[in-house]
Backbone as CSV, one residue per row, in Angstrom:
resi,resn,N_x,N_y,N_z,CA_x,CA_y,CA_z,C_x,C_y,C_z
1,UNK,-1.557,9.284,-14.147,-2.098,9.960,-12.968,-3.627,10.078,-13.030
2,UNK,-4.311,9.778,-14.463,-5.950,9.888,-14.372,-5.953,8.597,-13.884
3,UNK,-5.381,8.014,-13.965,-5.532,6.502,-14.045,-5.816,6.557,-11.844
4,UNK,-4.656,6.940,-11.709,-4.630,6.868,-10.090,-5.791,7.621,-9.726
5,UNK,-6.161,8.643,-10.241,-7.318,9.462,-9.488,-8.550,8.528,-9.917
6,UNK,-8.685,8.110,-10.837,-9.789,7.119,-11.362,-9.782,5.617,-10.115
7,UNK,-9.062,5.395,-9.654,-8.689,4.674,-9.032,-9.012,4.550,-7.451
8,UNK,-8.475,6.239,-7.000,-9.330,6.172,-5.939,-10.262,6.484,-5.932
9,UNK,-11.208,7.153,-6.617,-12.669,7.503,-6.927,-13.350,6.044,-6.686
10,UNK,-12.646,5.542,-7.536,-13.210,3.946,-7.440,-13.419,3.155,-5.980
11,UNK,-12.279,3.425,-5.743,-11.978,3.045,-4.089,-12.888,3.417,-2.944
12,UNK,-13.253,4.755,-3.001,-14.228,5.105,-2.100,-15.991,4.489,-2.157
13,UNK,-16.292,3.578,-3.110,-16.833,2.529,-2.994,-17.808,2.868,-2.526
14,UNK,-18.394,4.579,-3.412,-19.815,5.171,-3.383,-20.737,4.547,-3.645
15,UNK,-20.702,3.845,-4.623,-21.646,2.935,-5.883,-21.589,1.465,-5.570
16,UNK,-20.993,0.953,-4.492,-20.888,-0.546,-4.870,-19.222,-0.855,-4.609
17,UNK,-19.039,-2.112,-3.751,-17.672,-2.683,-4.162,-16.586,-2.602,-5.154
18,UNK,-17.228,-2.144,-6.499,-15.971,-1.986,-7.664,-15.473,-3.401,-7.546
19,UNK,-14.607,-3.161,-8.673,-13.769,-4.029,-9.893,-12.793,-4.881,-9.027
20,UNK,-12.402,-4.176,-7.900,-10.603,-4.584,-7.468,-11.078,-5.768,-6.105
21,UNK,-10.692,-7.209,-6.635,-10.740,-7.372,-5.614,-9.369,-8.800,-5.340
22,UNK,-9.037,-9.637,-4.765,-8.200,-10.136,-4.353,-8.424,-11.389,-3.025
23,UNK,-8.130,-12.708,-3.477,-8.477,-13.664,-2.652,-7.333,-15.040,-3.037
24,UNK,-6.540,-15.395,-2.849,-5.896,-16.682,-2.847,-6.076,-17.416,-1.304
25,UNK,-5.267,-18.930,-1.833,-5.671,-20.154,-0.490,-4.328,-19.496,0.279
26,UNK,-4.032,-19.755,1.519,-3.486,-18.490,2.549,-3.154,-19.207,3.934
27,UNK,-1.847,-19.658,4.043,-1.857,-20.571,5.211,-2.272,-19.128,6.622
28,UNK,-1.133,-17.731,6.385,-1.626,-16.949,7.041,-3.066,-16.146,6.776
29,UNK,-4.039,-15.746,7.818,-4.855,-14.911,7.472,-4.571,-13.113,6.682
30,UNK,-3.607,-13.382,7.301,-2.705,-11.854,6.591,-2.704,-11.559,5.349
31,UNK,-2.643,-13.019,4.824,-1.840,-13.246,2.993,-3.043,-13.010,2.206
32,UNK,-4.605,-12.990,2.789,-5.606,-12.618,1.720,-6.654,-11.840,2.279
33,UNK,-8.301,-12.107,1.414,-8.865,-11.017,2.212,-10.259,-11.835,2.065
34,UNK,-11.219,-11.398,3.057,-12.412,-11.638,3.680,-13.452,-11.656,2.532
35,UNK,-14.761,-12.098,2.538,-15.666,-11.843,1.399,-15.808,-11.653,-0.187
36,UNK,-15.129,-12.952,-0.612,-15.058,-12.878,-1.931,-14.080,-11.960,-2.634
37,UNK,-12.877,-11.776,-1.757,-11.170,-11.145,-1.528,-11.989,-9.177,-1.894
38,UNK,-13.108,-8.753,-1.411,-13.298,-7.540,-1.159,-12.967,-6.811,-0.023
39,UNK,-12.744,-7.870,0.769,-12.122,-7.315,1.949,-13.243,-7.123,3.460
40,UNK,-13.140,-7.222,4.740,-14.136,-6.580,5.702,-14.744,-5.870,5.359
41,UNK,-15.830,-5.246,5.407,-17.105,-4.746,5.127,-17.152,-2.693,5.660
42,UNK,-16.941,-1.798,4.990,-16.612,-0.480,5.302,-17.592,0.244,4.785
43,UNK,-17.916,1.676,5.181,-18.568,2.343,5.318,-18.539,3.058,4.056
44,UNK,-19.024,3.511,3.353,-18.449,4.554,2.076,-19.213,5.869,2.993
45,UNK,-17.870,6.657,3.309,-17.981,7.930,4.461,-16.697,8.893,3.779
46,UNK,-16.089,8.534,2.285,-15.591,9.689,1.471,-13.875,9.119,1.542
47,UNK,-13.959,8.153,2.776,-12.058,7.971,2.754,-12.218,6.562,1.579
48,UNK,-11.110,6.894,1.256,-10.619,5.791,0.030,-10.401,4.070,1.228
49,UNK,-10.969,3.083,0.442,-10.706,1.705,1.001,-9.617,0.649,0.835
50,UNK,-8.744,0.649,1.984,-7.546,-0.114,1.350,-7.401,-1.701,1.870
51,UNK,-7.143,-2.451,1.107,-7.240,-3.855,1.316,-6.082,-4.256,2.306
52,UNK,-4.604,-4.342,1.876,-3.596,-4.030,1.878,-2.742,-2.796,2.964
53,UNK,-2.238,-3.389,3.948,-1.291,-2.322,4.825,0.087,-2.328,4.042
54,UNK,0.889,-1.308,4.366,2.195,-1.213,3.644,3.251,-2.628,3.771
55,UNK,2.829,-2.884,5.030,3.734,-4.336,5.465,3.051,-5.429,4.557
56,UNK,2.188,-5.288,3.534,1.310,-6.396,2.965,0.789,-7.529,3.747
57,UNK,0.093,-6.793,5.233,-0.776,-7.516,5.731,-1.735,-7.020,5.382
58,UNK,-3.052,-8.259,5.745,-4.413,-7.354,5.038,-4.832,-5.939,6.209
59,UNK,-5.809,-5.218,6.034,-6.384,-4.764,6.831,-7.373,-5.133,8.144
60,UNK,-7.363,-4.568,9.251,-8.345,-5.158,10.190,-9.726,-4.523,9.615
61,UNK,-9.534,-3.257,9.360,-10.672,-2.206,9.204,-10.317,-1.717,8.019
62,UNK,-11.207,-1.674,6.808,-10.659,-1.476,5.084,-10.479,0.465,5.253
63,UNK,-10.700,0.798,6.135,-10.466,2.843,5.965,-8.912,2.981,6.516
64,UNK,-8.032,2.939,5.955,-6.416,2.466,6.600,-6.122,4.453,6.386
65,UNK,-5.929,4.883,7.796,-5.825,6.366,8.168,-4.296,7.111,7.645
66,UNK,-3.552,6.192,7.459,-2.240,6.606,7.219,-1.871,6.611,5.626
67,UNK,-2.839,5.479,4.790,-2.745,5.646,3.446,-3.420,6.927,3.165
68,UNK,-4.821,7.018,3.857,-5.830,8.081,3.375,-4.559,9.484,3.425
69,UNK,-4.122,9.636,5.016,-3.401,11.228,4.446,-2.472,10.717,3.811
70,UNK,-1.464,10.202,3.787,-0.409,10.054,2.466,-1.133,10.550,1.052
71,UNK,-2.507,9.830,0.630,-3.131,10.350,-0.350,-3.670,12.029,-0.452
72,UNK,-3.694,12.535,0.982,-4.510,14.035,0.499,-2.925,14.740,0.127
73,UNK,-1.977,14.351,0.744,-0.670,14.873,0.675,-0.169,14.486,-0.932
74,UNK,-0.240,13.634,-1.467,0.237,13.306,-2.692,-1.182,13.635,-3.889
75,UNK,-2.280,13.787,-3.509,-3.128,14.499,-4.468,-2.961,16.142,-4.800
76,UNK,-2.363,16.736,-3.323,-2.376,18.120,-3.739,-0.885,18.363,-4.490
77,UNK,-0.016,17.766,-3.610,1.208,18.038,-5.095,0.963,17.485,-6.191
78,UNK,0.730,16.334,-6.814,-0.598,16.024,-8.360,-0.741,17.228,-8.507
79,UNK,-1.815,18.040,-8.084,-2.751,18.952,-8.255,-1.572,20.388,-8.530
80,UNK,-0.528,20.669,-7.602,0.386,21.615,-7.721,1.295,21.388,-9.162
81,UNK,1.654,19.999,-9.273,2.351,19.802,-10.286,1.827,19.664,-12.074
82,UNK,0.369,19.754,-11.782,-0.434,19.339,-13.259,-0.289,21.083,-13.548
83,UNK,-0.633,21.893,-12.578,-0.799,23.329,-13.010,0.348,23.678,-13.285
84,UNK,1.559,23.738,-12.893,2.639,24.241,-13.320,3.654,23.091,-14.382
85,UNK,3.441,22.606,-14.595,3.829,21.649,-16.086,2.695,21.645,-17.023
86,UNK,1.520,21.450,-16.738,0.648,21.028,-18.417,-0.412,22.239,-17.913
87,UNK,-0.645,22.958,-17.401,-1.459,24.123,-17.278,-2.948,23.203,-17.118
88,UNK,-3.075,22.096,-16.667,-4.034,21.641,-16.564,-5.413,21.825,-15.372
89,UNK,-5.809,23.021,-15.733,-6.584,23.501,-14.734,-7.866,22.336,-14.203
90,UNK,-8.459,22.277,-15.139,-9.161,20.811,-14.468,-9.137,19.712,-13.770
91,UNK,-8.000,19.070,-14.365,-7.616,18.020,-13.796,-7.256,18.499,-11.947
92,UNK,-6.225,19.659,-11.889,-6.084,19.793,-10.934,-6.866,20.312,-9.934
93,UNK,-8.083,20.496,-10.113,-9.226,21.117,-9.198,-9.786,19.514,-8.875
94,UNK,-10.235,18.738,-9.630,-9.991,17.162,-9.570,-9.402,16.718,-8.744
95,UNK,-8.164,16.965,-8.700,-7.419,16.349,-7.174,-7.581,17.113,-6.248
96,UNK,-7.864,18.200,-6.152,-7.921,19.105,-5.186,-9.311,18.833,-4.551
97,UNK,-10.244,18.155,-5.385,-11.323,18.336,-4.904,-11.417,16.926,-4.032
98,UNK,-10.719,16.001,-4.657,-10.567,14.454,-3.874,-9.489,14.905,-2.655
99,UNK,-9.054,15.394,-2.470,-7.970,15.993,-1.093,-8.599,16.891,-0.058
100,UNK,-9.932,17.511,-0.747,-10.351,17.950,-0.216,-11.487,17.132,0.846
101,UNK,-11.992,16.333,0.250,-12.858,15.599,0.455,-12.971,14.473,1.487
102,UNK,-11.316,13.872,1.409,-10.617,13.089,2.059,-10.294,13.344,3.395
103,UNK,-9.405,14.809,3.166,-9.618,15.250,4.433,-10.570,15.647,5.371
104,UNK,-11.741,15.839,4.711,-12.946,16.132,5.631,-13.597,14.956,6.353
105,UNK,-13.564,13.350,5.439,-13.836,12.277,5.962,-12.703,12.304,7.254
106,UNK,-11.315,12.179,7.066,-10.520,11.606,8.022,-10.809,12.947,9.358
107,UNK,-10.935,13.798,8.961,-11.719,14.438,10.471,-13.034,14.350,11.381
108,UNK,-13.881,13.445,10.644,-15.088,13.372,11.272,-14.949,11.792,11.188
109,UNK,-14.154,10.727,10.568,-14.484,9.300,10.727,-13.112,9.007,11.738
110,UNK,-12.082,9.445,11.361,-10.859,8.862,11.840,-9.921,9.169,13.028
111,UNK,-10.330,9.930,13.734,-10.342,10.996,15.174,-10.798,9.741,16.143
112,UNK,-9.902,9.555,17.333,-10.334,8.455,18.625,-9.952,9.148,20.071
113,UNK,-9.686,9.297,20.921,-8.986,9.373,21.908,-8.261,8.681,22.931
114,UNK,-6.680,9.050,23.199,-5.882,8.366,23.614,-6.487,7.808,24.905
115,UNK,-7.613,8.236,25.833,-7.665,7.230,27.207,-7.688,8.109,28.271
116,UNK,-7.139,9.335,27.839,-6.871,10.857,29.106,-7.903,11.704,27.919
117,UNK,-8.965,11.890,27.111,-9.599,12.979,26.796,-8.683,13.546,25.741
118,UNK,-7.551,13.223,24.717,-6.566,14.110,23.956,-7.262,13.223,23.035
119,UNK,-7.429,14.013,21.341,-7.538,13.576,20.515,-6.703,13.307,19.297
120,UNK,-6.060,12.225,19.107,-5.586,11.366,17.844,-5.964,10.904,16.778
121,UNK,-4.793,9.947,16.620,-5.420,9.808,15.011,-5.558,7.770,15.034
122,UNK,-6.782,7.551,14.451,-6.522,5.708,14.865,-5.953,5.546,13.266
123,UNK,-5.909,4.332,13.312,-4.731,3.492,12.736,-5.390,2.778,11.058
124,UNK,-6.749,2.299,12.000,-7.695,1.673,10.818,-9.111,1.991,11.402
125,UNK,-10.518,2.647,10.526,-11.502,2.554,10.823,-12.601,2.250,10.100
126,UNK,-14.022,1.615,10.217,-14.818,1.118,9.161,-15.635,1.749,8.956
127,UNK,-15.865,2.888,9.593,-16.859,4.088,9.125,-18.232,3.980,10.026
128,UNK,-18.099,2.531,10.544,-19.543,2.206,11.269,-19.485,2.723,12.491
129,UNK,-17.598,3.302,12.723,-17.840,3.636,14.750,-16.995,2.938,15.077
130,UNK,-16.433,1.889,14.544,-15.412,0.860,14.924,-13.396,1.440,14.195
131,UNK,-12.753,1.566,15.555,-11.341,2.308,15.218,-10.363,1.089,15.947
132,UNK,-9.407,1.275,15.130,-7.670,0.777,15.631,-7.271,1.127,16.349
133,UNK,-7.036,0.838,17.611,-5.779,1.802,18.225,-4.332,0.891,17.913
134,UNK,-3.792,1.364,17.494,-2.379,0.141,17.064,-1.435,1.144,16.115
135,UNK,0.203,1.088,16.429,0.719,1.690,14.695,1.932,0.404,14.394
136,UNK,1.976,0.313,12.889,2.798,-0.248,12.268,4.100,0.198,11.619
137,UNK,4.983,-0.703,11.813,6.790,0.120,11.378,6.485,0.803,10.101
138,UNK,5.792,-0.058,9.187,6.091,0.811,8.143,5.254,2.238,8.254
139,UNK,5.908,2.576,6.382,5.538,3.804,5.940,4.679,3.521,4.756
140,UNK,3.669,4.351,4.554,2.699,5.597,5.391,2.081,4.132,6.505
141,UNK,2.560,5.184,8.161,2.010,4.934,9.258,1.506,6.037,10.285
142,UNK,1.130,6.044,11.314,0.883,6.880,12.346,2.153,8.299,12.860
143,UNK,2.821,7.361,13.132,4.196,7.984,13.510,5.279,8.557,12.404
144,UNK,4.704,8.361,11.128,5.128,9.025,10.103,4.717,9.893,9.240
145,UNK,3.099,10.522,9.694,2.307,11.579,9.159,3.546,12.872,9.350
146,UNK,3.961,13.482,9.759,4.788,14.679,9.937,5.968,14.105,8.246
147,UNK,6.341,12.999,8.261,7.839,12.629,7.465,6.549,12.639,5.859
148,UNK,5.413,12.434,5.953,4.664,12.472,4.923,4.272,13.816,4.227
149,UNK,4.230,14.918,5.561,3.977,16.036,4.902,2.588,16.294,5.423
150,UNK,1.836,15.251,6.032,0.313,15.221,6.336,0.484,16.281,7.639
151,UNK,1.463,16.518,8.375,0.914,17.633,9.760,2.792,17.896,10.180
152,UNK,2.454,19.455,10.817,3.817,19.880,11.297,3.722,18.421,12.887
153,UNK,5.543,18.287,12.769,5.786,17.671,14.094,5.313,18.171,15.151
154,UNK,5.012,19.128,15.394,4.404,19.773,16.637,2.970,19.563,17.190
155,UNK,2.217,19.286,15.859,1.053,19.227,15.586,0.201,18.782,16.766
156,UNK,-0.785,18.773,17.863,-1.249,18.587,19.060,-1.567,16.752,18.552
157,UNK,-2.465,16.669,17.492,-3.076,15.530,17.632,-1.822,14.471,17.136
158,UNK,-0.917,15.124,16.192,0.300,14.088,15.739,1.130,13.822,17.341
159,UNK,1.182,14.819,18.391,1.958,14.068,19.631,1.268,13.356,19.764
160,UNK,-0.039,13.184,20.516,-0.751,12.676,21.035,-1.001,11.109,20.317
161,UNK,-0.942,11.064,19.299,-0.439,9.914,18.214,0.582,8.811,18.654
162,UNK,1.757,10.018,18.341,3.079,9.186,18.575,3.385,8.855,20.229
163,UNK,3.088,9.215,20.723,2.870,9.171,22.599,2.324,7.722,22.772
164,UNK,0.986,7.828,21.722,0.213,6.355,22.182,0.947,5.127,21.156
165,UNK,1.557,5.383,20.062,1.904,4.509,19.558,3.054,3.921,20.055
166,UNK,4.077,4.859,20.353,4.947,4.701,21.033,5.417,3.907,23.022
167,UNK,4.250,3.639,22.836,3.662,3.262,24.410,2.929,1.960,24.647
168,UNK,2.929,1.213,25.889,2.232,-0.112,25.311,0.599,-0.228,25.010
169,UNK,0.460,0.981,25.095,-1.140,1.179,24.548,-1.300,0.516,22.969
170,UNK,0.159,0.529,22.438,0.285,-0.088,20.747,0.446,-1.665,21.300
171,UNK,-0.232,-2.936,20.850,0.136,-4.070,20.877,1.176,-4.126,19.854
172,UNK,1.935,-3.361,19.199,3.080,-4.290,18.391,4.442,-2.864,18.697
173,UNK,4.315,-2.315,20.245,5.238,-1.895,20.127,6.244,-2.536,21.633
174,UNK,7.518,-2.552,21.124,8.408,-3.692,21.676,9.182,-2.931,22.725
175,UNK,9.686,-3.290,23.705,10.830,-2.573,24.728,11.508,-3.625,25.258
176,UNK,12.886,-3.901,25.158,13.529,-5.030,25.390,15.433,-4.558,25.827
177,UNK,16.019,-5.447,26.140,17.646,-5.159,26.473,18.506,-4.105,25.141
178,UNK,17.444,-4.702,23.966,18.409,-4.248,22.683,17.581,-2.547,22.305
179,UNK,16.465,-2.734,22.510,16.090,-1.170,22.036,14.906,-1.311,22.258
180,UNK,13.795,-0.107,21.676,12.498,0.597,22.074,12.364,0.611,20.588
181,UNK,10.791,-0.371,20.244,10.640,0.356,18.702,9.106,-0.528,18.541
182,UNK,8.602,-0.009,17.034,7.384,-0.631,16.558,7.478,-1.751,15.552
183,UNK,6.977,-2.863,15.801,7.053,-3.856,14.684,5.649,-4.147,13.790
184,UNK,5.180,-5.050,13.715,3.509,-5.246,13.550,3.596,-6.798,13.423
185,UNK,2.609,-7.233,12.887,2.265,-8.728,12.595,2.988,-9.306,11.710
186,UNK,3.530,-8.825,10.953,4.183,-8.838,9.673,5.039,-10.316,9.965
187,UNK,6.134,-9.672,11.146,7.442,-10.582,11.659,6.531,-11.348,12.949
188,UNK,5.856,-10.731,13.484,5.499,-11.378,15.090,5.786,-10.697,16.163
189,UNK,5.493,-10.641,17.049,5.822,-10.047,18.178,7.142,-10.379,18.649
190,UNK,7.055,-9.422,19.388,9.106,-9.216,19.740,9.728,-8.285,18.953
191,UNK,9.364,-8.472,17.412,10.508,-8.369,16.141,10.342,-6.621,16.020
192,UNK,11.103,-6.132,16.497,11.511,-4.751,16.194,11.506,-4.359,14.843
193,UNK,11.230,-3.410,14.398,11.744,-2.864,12.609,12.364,-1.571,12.680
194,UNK,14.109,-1.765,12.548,14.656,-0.536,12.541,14.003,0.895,11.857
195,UNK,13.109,0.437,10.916,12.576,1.747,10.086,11.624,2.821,11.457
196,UNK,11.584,1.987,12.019,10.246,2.961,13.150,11.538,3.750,14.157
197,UNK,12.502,3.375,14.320,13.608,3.752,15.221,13.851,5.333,14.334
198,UNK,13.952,4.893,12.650,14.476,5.821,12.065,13.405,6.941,11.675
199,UNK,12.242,6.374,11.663,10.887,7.569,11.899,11.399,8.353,12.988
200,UNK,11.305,7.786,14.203,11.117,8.124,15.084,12.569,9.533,15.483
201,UNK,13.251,8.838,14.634,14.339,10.102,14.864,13.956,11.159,13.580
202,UNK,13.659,11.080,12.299,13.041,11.800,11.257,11.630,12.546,11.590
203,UNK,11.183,12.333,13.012,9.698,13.384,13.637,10.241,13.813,14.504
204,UNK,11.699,13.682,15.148,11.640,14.415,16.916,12.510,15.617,16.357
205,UNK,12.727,16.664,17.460,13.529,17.797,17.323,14.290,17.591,18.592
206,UNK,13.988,16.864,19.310,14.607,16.237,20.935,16.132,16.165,20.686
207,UNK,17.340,16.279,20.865,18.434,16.293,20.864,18.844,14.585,21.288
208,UNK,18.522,14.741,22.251,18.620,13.702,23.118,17.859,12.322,22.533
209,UNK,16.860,12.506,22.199,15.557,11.204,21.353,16.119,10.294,20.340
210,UNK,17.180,11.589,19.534,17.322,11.484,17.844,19.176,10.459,18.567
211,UNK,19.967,11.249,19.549,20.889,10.597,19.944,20.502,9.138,20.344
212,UNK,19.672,8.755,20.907,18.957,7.348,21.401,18.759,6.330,20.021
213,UNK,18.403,6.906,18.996,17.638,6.193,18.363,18.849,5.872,17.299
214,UNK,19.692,6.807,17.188,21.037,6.272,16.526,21.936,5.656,17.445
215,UNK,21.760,5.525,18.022,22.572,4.302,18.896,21.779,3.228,18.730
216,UNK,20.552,3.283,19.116,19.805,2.021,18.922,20.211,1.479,17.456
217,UNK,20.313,2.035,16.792,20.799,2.000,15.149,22.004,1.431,14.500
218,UNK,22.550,2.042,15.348,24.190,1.669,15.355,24.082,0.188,16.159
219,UNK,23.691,-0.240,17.131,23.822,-1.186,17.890,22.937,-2.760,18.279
220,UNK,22.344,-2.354,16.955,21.449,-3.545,16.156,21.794,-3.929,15.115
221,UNK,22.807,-3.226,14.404,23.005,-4.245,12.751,23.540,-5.620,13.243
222,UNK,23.950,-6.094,14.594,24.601,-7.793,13.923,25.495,-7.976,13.734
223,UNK,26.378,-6.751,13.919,27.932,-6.664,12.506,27.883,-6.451,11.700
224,UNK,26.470,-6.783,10.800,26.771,-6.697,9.618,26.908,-5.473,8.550
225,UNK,27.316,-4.164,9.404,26.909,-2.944,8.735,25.419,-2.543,8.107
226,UNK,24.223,-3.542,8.249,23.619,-2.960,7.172,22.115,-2.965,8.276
227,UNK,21.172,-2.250,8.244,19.735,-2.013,8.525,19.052,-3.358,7.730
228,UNK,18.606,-4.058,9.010,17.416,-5.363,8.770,15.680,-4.756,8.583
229,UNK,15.527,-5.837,8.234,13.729,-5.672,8.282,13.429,-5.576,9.665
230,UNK,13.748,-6.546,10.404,12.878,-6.611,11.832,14.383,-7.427,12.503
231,UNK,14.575,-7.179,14.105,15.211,-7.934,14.799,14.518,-7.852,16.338
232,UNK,14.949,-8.700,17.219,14.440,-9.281,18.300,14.672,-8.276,19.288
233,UNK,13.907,-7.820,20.022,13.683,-6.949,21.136,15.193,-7.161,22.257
234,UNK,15.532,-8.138,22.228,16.305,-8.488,23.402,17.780,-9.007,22.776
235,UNK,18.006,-9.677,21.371,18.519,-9.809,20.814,18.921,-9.901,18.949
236,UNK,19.370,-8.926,18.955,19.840,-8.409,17.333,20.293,-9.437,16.626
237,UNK,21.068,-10.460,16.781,21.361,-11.242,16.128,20.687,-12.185,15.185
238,UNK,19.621,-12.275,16.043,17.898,-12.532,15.569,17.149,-11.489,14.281
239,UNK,17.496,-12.159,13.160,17.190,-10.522,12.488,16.243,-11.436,10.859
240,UNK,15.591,-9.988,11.016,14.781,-10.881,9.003,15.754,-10.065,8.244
241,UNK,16.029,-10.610,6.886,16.411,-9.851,6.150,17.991,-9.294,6.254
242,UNK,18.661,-10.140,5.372,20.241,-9.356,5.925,20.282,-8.167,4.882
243,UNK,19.392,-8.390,4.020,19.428,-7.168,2.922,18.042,-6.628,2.608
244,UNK,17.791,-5.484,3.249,16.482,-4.789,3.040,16.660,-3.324,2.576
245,UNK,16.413,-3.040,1.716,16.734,-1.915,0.445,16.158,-0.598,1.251
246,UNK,14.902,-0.587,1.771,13.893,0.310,2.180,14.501,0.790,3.217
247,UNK,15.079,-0.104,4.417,15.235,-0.007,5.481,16.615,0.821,5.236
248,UNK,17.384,0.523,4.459,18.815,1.034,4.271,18.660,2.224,3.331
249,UNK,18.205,2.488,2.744,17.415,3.958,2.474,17.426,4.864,2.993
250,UNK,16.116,4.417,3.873,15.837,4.883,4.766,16.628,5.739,5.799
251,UNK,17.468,4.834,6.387,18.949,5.120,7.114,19.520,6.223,6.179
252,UNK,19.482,6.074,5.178,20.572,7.165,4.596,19.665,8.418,4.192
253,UNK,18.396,8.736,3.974,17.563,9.674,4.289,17.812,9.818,5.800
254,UNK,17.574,9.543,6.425,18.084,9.826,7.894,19.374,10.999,8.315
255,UNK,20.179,10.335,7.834,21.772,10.699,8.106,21.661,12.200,6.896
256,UNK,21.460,12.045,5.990,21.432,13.427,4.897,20.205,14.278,5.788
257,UNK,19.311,14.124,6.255,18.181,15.057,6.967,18.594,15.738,8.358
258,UNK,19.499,14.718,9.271,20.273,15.067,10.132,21.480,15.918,9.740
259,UNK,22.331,15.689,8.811,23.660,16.601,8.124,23.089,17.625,8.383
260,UNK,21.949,18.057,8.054,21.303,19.745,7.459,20.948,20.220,8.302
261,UNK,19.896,19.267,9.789,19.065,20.105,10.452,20.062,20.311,11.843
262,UNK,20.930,19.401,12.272,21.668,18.689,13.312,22.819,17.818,13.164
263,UNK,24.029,18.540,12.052,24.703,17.440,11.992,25.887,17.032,13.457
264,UNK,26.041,17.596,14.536,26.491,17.644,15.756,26.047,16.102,16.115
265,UNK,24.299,15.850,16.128,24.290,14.715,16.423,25.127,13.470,15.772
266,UNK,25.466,13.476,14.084,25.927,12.801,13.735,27.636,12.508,13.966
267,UNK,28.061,13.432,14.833,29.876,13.096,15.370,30.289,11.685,15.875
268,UNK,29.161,11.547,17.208,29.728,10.230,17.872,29.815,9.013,16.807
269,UNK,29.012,8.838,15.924,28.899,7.893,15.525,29.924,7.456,14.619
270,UNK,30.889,8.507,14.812,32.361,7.735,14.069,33.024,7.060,15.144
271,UNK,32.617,7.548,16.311,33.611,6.836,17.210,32.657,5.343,17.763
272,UNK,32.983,3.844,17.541,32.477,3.230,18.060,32.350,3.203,20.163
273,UNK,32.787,3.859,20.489,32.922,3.879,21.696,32.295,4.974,22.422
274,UNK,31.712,6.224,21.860,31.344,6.996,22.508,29.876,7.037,22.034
């Protein structure tokens, strides 16, 4: 864990580019990275620099908003957990102080507005003024800050988030015969990723939202019982991945989070017909 905090210290790329960098030959542009594999060119403005999106595409903009809070969220439990196991008072003022820090960048660099005057959260930014508007299926994403721990679901700027991501204001979000969901570049356009269906029911309190999105759920495997990587807006059969570990996880974090908060919603879904 010094190792990780050493790591992002490093990352925020006060002093200079650092050590980490990454470049192979790349039929997609996705598969590597810009400038001697350091990546597009970012601001050192306190948020940590990530090469790498969770889908292992590169970044558009190296300040990736959804890793940064995942990180203030996983530095302060670090920080909770060093004090109550090794009494390590230092260390944990250390993370506390990088969580602290983090979060103060992502409020003054990473803040955009949806288009009506409401303020959100962008996706990717370079510190120069230049923001994302876009969210991606995976996790840590936009629409999964609340499932991270980074803000209550209610949170003004987390709606205002999921509203725009969820909307065609996102270029990689899909609406088709088979369902409503977010994919990214990863698969291509069209390609749905059940995991954003299952965000999307793991942030709502909607009765009705969380019923939608398990049907959509139920009515995309293929037959094959199991949660894909990505399938086709219009047709499921069309699918990546007949075996994706994360995605089927996922699903079952789902269904145990629903048991507890709402298990009513989970009835129909024994009955294929209702």
């Amino acid at each position: 864990m010094r190792r990780v905090l050493e790591t992002f210290r490093a990352q925020q790329r006060k002093h200079g580019p650092g050590p980490y960098h990454f470049q192979r030959a790349a039929a997609a542009p996705t598969d590597t990275l810009a400038l001697g594999g350091y990546g597009w060119p970012g601001k050192p403005v306190g948020l940590i620099f990530s090469m790498f999106r969770p889908s292992d595409d590169a970044c558009k903009y190296p300040l990736f908003v959804p890793g940064n809070a995942f990180a203030v969220v996983s530095l302060r439990q670090l920080a909770a957990m060093t004090r109550a196991l090794f009494a390590d008072a230092a260390f944990a003022r250390d993370c506390d102080a990088l969580a602290d820090e983090v979060q103060t960048a992502l409020e003054q660099h990473a803040l955009m507005h949806d288009g009506r005057g409401v303020e959100c959260w962008a996706y990717e930014v370079d510190g120069y003024g230049n923001q994302l508007c876009m969210d991606d299926a995976n996790v840590p994403g936009l629409s999964s800050l609340p499932y991270l721990g980074f803000c209550r679901r209610v949170d003004r700027r987390y709606q205002a988030t999921r509203a725009l991501a969820w909307s065609d204001r996102n270029p990689y979000f899909f609406s088709g015969k088979a369902a409503q969901g977010i994919g990214g570049p990863h698969e291509g356009l069209r390609m749905i990723w059940p995991m954003s269906i299952m965000i999307r029911a793991l942030t709502s309190d909607d009765a009705g939202e969380i019923r939608q999105c398990l049907h959509w759920l139920a009515t995309t495997d293929a037959g094959t019982g199991f949660m894909h990587e990505a399938f086709d807006q219009d047709d499921p059969s069309h699918f990546t991945r007949a075996w994706f570990a994360w995605a089927n996880s996922l699903f079952g974090e789902l269904v145990v989070d629903l048991a507890k908060r709402a298990p009513q919603l989970l009835q129909p879904m024994a009955n294929p017909k209702a």
